[in-house]
N, C-alpha and C positions, 0 to 999 in steps of 0.2 A: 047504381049510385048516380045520382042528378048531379052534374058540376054547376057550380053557380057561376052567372053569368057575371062578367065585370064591369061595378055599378059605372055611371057616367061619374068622368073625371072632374071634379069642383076647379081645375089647373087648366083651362081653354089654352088651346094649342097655339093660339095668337100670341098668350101672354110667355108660353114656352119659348118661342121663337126670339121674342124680343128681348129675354132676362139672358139668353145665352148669347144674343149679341151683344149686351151691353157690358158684358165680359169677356167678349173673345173669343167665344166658340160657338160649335154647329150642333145645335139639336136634330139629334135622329129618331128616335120616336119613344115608344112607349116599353117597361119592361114588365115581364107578368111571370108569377113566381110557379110552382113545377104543380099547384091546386087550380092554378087556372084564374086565381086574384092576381088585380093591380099590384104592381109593387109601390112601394114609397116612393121610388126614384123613378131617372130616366135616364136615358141615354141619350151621351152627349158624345161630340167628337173634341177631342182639344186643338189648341195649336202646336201640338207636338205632331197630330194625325193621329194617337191612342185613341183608342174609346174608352168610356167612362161612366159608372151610373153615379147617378150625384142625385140627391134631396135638393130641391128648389130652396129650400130654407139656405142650404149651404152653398147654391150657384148664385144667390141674389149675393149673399155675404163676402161671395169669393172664397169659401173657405174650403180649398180642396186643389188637391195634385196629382198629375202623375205616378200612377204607384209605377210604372215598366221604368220613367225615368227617373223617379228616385232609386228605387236598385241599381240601375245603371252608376247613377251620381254617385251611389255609397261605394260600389264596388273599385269607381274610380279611386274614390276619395282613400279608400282599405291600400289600394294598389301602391298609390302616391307616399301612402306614409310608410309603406312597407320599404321603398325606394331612396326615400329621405328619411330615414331614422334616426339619426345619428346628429344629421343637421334641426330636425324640429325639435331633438331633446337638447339638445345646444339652445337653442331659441327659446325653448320653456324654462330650463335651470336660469338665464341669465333674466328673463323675466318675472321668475317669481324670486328671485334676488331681490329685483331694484323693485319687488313691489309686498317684500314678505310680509312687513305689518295687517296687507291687506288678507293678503293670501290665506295669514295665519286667522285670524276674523272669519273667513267664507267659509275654513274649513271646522271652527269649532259649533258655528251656525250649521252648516252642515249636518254635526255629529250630534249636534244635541235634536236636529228636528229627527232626524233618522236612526236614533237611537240603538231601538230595537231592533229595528230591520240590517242594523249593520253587526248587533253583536251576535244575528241571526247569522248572517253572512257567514262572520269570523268562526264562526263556531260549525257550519258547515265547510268551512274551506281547508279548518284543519282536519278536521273525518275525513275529508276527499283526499289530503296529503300528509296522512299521519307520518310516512316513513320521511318526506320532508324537511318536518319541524323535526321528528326525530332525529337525523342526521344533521341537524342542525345545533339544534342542543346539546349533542358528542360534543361537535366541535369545539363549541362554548367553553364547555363543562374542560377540555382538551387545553383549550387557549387559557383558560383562567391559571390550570395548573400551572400553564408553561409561563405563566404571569406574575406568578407568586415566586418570589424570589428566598434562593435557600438559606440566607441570612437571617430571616426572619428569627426570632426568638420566639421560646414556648408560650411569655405571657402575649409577646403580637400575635401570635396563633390564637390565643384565646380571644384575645380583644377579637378580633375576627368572626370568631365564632357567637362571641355576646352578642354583637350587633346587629347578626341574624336573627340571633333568638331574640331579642330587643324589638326586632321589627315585628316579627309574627306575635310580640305581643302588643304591641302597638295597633296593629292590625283586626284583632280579635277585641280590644278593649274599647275600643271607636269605633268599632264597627264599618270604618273605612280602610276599602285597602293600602299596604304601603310597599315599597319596595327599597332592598338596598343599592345605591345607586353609586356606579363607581365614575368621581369626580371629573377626573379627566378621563376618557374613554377607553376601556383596551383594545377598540376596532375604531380607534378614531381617525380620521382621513387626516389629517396636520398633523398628531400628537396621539399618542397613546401609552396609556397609564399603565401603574401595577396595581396587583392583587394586595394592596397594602392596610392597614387598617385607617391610618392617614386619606386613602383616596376612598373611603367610604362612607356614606350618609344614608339617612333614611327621610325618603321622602314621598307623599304622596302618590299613587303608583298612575293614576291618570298624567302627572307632572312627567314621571320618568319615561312613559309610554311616548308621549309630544315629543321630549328630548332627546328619544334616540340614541345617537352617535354622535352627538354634536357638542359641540366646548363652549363654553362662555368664559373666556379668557379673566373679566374682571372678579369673577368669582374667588380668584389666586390671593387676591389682596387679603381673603378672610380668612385663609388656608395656615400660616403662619411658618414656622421655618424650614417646614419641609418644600416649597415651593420657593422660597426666594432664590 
């Protein structure tokens, strides 16, 4: 089998020399792939002292780095936070605090471009931790009893009960999903609620999903005497 000869380079090694000085580095010579052709690239040395093959298009632009010192930099940077955890989720909570109107914006922009690929995600993370969510939902399911208070009477049982079934029709009849959402939270960090039919509504299940665990206090004004 004849190897083919590698054609002359259209890139004259003057202009080599000079496109890597005028960024900062040393051209070392030519590279040629395992057929015995030119490659696209060359070889360069950096200011770090790596070597490097880089396309001319991307040394004249500058567009290119240390792969040896970016793994370095990441591994630092992995190290650093592993070190300070505590202190930079301190820094992020009080951040996205005093900046949530923003926060909340980035992240619905977010979810609407990535749609898919995140209810991809969601949906592969619960397969990979099914016994997770499952022991998760125990607990719910555990908490809510323990939440439900014994004074309840039969028709607030029922009401209870209507308001689920109210939702999954709600839910079936629009075609949009909904969820029962209980008003003040029963794992809410300030305050938390009961299993009452009072602390229940039905709302939009994207809304309930956003809202978490979290209270919106002014909501109480529309609650009526069970909250004053």
């Amino acid at each position: 089998m004849e190897i083919k000869k590698p054609r002359k380079s259209k890139y004259p090694i003057e202009k080599r020399i000079s496109d890597a000085a005028s960024v900062g580095v040393e051209y070392v010579g030519e590279v040629f792939m395992e057929n015995g052709l030119r490659s696209q690239k060359y070889l360069y040395r950096l200011q770090c002292g790596h070597l490097k093959e880089i396309k001319p298009c991307h040394l004249r632009d500058n567009r290119f780095v240390c792969t040896e010192c970016r793994l370095s930099r990441e591994e630092y940077l992995k190290e650093y936070r592993k070190n300070h955890k505590e202190e930079i989720d301190k820094k992020n909570k009080e951040w996205n605090l005093a900046n949530s109107d923003y926060v909340k914006q980035r992240r619905k922009e977010h979810y609407i471009r990535n749609k898919a690929r995140l209810r991809a995600m969601g949906k592969q993370h619960y397969l990979d931790n099914k016994s997770t969510y499952l022991a998760y939902s125990k607990y719910r399911k555990a908490l809510i009893k323990n939440r439900a208070p014994r004074w309840l009477s039969k028709e607030q049982l029922d009401n209870i009960s209507n308001i689920y079934k109210e939702c999954k029709f709600i839910s079936d009849s629009t075609g949009i999903p909904h969820h029962v959402d209980h008003i003040v939270p029963l794992m809410g960090e300030a305050v938390s609620g009961l299993h009452v039919p009072w602390n229940l509504r039905i709302i939009p299940a994207q809304e309930n999903l956003s809202k978490s665990n979290s209270f919106d206090e002014s909501i109480l004004e529309e609650l009526g005497e069970y909250y004053e």
